[in-house]
C-alpha atoms as an extended CHARMM CRD file, in Angstrom:
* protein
*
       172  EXT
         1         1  UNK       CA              0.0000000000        0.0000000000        0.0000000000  PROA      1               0.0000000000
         2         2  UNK       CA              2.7710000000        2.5300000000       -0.7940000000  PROA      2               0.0000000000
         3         3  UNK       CA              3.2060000000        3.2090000000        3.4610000000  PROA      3               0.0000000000
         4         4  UNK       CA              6.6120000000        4.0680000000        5.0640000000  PROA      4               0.0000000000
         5         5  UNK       CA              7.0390000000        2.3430000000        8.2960000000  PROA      5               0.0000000000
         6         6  UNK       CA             10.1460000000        4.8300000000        9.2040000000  PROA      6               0.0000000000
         7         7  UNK       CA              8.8490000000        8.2100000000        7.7810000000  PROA      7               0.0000000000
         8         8  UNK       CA              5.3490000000        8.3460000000        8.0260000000  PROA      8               0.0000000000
         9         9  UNK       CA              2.6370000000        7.7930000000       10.3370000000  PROA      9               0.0000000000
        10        10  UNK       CA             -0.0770000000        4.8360000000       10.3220000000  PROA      10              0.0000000000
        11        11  UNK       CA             -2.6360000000        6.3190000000        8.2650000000  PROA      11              0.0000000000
        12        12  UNK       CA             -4.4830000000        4.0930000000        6.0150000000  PROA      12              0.0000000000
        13        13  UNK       CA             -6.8610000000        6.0730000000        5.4410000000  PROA      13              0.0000000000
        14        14  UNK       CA             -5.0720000000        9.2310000000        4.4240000000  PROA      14              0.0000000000
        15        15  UNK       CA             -2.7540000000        6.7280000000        2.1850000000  PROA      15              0.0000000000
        16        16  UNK       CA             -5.6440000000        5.8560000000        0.0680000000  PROA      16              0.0000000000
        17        17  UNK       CA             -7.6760000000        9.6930000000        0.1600000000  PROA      17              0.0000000000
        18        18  UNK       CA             -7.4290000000       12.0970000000       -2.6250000000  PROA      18              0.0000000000
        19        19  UNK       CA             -3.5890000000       12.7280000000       -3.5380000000  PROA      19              0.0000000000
        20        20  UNK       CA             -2.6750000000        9.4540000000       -1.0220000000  PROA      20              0.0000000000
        21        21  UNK       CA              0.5240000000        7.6690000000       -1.7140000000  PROA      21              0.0000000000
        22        22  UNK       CA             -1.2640000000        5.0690000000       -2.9920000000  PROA      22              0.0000000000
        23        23  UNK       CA             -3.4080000000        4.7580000000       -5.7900000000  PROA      23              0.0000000000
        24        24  UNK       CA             -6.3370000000        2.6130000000       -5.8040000000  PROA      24              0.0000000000
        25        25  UNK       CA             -6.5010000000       -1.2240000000       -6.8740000000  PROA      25              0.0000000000
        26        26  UNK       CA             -7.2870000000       -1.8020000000      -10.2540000000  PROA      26              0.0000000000
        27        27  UNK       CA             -8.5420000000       -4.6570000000      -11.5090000000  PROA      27              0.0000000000
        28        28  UNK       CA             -6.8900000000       -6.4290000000      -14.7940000000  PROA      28              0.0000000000
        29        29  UNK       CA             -8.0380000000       -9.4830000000      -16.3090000000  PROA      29              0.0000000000
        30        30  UNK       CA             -5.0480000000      -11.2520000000      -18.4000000000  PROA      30              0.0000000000
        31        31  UNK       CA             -5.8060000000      -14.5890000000      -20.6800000000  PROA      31              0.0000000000
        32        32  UNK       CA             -2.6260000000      -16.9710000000      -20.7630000000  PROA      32              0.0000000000
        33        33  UNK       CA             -1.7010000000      -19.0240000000      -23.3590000000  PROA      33              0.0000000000
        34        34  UNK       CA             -0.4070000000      -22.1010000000      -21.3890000000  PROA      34              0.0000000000
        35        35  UNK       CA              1.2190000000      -23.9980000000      -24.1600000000  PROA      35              0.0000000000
        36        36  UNK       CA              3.7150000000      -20.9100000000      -25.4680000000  PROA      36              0.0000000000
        37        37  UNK       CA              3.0440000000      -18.8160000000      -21.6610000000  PROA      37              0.0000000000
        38        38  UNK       CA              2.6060000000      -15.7830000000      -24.1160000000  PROA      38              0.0000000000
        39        39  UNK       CA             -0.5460000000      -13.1560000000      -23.4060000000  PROA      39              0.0000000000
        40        40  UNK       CA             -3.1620000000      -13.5630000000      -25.5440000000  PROA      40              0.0000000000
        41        41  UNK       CA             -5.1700000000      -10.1250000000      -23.8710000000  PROA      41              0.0000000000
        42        42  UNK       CA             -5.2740000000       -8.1590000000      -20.8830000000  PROA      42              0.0000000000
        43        43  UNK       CA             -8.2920000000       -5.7900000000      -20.4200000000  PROA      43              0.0000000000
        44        44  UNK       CA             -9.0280000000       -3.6880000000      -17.5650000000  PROA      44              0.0000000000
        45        45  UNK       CA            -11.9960000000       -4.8890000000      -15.8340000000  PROA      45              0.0000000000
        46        46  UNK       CA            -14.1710000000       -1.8840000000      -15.5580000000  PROA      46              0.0000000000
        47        47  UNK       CA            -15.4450000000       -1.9560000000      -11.2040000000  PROA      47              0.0000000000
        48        48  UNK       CA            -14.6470000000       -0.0470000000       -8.5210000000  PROA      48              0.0000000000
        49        49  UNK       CA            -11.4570000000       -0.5190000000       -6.2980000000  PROA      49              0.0000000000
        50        50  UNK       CA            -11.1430000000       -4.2560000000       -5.3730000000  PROA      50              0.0000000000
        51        51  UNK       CA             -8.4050000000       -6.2920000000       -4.0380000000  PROA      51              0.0000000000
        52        52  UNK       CA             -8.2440000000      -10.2090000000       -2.2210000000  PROA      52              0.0000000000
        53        53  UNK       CA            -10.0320000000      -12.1080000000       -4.5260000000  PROA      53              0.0000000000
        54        54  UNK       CA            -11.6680000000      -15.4380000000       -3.4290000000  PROA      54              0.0000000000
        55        55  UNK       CA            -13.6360000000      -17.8450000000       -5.7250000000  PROA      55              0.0000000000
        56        56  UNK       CA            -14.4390000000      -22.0450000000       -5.9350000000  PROA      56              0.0000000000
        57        57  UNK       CA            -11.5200000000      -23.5890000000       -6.7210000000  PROA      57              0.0000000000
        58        58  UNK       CA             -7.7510000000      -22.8670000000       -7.7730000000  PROA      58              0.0000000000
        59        59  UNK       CA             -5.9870000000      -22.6710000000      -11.4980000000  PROA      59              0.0000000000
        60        60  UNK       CA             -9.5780000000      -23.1780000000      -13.2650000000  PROA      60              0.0000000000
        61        61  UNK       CA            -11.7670000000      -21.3960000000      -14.9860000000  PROA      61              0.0000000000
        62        62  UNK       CA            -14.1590000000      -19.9410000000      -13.0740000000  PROA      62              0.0000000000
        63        63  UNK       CA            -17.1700000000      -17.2660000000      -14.2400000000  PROA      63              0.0000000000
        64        64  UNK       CA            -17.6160000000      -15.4800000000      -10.5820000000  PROA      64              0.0000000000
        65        65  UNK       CA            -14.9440000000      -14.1460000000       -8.1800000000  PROA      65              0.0000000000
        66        66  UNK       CA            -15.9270000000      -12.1240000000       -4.7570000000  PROA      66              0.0000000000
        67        67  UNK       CA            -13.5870000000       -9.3210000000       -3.7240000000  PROA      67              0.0000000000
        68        68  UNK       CA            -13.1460000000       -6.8660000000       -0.7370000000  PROA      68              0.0000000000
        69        69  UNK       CA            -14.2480000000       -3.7100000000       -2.3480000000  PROA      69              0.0000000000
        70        70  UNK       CA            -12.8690000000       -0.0110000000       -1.7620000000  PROA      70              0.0000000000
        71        71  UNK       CA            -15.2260000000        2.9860000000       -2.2010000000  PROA      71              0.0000000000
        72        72  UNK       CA            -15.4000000000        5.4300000000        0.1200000000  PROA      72              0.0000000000
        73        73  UNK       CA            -16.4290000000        8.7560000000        0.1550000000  PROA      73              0.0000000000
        74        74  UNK       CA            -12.9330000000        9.7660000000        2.2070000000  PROA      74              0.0000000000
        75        75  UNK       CA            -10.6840000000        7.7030000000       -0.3470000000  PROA      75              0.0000000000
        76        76  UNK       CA            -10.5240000000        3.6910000000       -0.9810000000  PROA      76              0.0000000000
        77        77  UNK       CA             -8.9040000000        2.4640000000        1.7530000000  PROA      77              0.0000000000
        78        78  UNK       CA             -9.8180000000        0.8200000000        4.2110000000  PROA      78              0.0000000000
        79        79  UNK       CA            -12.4740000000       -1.6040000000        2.5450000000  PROA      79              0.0000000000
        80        80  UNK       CA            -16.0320000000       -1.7310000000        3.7970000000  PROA      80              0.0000000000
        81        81  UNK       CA            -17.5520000000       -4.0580000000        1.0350000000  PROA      81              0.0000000000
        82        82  UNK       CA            -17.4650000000       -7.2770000000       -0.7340000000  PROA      82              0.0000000000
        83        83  UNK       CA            -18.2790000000       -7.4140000000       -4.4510000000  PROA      83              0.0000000000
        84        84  UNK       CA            -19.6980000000      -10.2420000000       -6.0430000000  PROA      84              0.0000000000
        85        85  UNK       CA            -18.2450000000       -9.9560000000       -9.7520000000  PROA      85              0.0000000000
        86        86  UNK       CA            -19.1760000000      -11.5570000000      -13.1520000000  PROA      86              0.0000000000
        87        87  UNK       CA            -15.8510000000      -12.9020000000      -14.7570000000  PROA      87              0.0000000000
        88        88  UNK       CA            -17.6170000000      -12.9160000000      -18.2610000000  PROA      88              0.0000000000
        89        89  UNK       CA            -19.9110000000       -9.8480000000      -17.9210000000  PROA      89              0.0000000000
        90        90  UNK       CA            -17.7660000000       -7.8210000000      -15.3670000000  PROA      90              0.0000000000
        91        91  UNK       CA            -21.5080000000       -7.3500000000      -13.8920000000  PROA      91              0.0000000000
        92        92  UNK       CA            -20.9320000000       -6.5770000000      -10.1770000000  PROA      92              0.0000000000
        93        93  UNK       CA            -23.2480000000       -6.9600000000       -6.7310000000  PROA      93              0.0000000000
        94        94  UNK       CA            -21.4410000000       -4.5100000000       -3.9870000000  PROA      94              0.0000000000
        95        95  UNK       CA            -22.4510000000       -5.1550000000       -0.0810000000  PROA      95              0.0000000000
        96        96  UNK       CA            -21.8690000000       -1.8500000000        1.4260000000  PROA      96              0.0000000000
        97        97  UNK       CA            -20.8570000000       -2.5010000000        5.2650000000  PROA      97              0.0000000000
        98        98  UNK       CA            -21.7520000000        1.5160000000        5.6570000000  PROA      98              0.0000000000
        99        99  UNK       CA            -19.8930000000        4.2170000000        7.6590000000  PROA      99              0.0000000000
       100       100  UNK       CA            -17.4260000000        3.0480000000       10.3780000000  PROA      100             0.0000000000
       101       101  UNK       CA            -17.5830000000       -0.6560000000        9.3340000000  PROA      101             0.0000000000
       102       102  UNK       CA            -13.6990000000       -2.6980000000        7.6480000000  PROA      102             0.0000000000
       103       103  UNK       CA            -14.8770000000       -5.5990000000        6.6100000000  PROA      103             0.0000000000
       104       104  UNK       CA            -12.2140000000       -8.8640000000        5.9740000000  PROA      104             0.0000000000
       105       105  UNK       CA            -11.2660000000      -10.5120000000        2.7320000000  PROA      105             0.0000000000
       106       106  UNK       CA            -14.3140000000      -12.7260000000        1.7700000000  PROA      106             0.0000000000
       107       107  UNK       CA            -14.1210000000      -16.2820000000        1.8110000000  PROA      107             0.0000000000
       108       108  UNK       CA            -16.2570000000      -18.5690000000       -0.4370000000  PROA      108             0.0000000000
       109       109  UNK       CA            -17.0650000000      -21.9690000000        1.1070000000  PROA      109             0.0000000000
       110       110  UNK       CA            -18.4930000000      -24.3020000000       -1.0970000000  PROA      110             0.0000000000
       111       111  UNK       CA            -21.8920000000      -26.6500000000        0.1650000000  PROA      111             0.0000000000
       112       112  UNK       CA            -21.6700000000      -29.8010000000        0.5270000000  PROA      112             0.0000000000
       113       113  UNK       CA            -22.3590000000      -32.0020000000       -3.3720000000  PROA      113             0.0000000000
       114       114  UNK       CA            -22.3850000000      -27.9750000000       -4.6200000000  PROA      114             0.0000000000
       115       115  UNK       CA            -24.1140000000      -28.2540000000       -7.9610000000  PROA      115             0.0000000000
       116       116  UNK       CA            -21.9670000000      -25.6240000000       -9.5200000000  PROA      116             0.0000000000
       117       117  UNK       CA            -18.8210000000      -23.3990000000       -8.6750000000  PROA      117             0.0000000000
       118       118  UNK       CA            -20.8410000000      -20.4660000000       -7.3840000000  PROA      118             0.0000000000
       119       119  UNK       CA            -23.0700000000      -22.9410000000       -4.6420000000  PROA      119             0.0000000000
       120       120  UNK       CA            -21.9800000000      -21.8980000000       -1.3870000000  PROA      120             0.0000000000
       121       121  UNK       CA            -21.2610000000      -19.2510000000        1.1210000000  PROA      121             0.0000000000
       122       122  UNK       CA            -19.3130000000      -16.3670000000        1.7410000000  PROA      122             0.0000000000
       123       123  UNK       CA            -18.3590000000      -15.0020000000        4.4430000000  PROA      123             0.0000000000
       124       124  UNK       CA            -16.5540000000      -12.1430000000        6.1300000000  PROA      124             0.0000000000
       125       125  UNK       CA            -15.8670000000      -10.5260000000        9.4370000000  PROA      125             0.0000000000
       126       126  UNK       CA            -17.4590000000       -6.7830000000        9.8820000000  PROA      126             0.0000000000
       127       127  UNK       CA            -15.3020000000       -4.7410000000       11.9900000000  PROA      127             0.0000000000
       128       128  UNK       CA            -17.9670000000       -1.4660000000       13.6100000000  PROA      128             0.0000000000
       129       129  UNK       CA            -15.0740000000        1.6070000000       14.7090000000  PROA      129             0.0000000000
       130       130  UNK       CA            -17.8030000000        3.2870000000       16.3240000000  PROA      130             0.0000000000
       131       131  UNK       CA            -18.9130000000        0.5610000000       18.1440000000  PROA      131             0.0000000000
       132       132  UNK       CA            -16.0810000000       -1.3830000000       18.9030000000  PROA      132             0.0000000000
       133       133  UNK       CA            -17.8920000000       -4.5100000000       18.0450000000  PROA      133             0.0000000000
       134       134  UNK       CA            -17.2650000000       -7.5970000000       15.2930000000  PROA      134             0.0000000000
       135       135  UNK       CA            -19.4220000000       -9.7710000000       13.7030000000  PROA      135             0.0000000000
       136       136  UNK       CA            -19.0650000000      -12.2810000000       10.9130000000  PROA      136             0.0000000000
       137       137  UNK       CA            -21.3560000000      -12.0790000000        8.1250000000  PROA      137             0.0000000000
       138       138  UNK       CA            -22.8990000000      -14.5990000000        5.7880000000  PROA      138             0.0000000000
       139       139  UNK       CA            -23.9310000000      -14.9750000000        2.3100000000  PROA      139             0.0000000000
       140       140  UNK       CA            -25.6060000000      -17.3370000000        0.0650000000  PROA      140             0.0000000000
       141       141  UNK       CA            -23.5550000000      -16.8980000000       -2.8610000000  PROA      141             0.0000000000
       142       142  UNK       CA            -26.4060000000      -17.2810000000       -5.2510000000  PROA      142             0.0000000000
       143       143  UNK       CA            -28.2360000000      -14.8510000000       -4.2030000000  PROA      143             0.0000000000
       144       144  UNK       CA            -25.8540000000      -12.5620000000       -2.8290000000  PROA      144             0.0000000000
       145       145  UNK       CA            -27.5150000000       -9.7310000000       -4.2600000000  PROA      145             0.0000000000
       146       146  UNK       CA            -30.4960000000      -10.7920000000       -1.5470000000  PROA      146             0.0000000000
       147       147  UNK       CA            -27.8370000000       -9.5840000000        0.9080000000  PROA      147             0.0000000000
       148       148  UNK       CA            -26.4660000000      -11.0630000000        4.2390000000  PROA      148             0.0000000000
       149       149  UNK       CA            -28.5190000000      -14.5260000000        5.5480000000  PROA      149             0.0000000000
       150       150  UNK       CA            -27.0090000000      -14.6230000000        8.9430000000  PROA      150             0.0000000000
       151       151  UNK       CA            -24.7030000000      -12.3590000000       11.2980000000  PROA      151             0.0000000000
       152       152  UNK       CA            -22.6670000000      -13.8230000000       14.4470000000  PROA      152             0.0000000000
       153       153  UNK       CA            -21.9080000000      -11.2220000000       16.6080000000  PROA      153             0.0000000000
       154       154  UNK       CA            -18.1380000000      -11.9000000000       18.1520000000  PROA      154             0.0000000000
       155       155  UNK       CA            -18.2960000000       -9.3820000000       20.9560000000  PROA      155             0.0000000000
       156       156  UNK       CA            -15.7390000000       -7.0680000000       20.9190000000  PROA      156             0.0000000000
       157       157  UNK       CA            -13.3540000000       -5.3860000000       18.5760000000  PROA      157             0.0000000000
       158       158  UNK       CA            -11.2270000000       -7.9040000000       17.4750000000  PROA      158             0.0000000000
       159       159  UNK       CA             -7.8800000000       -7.3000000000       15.5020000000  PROA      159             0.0000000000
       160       160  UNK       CA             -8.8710000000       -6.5600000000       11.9480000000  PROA      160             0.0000000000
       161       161  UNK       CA             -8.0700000000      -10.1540000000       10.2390000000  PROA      161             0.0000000000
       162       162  UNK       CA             -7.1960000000       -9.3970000000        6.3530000000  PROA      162             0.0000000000
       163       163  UNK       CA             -6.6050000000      -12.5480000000        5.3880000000  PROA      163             0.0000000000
       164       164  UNK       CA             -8.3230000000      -15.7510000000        5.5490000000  PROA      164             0.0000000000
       165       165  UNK       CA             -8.8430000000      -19.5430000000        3.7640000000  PROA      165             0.0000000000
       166       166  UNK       CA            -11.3930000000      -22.0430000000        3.9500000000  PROA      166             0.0000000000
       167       167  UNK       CA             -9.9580000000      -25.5890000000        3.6180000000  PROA      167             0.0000000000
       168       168  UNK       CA            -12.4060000000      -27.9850000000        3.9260000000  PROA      168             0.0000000000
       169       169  UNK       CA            -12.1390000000      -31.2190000000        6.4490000000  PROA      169             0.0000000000
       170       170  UNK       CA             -9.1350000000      -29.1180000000        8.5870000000  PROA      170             0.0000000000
       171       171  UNK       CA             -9.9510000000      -29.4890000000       12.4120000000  PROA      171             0.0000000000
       172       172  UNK       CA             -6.6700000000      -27.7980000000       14.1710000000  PROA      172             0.0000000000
């Protein structure tokens, strides 16, 4: 994200505000021929900010991809939404968390016998500022545009968790 640990101050928000350090994520979409690993396109996939995608599945084709998303009124950063976006269409469903709210990278969980790659869940933890409060939220990925099917509130702030995975059958 462009920051400075010796020279600047921990700002995220200022980083990614109108003339921030950083510029906001774009979004490209390359096509790789595997046989000569030459690029047969690259088009810039026309959304808003997003960054940590998640989807079904790794190194396969795959027609829908969720993202933390990054528009704020103050500048992108931090995120307070997940997009649900169309990998053929670049057709995109944005949950706004609202005001005060960082959500966490979103992480698709498929059902079990999933009839499709898009059959599942997604989930993410909301982070409230103002209310010093977390939550994870749920989605049915189908109907994501329906909005959020459950919430689980966690109590108190917890650290804000960018990252996470969902590997099926793991008990630590």
């Amino acid at each position: 994200m462009g920051f400075d640990g010796l020279n600047q101050e921990f700002d995220p928000v200022a980083w990614g505000g109108a003339g921030g350090l950083a510029p906001p994520p774009q979004l490209d979409q390359y096509v790789i021929d595997t046989k000569t690993f030459t690029i047969k396109s690259k088009e810039r996939v026309p959304v808003i900010p997003v960054d940590m995608p998640n989807f079904d599945g790794d190194a396969k084709v795959c027609k829908y991809s969720y993202f933390l998303g990054a528009s704020r009124p103050e500048g992108w950063f931090p995120f307070r939404q997940i997009v649900k976006l169309d990998l053929e269409t670049f057709e995109s469903i944005v949950y706004d968390g609202g005001d005060g709210q960082v959500l966490s990278e979103p992480m698709f969980i498929p059902r079990d016998n999933a009839q499709n790659e898009d059959d599942g869940f997604i989930i993410s933890i909301a982070h409230n500022a103002e209310e010093k409060t977390s939550k994870l939220l749920v989605w049915d990925s189908p109907t994501f545009e329906d909005g959020v099917i459950a919430e689980c509130f966690l109590g108190d702030l917890i650290p804000w968790c960018v990252h996470g995975s969902f590997y099926p059958g793991y008990n630590p």
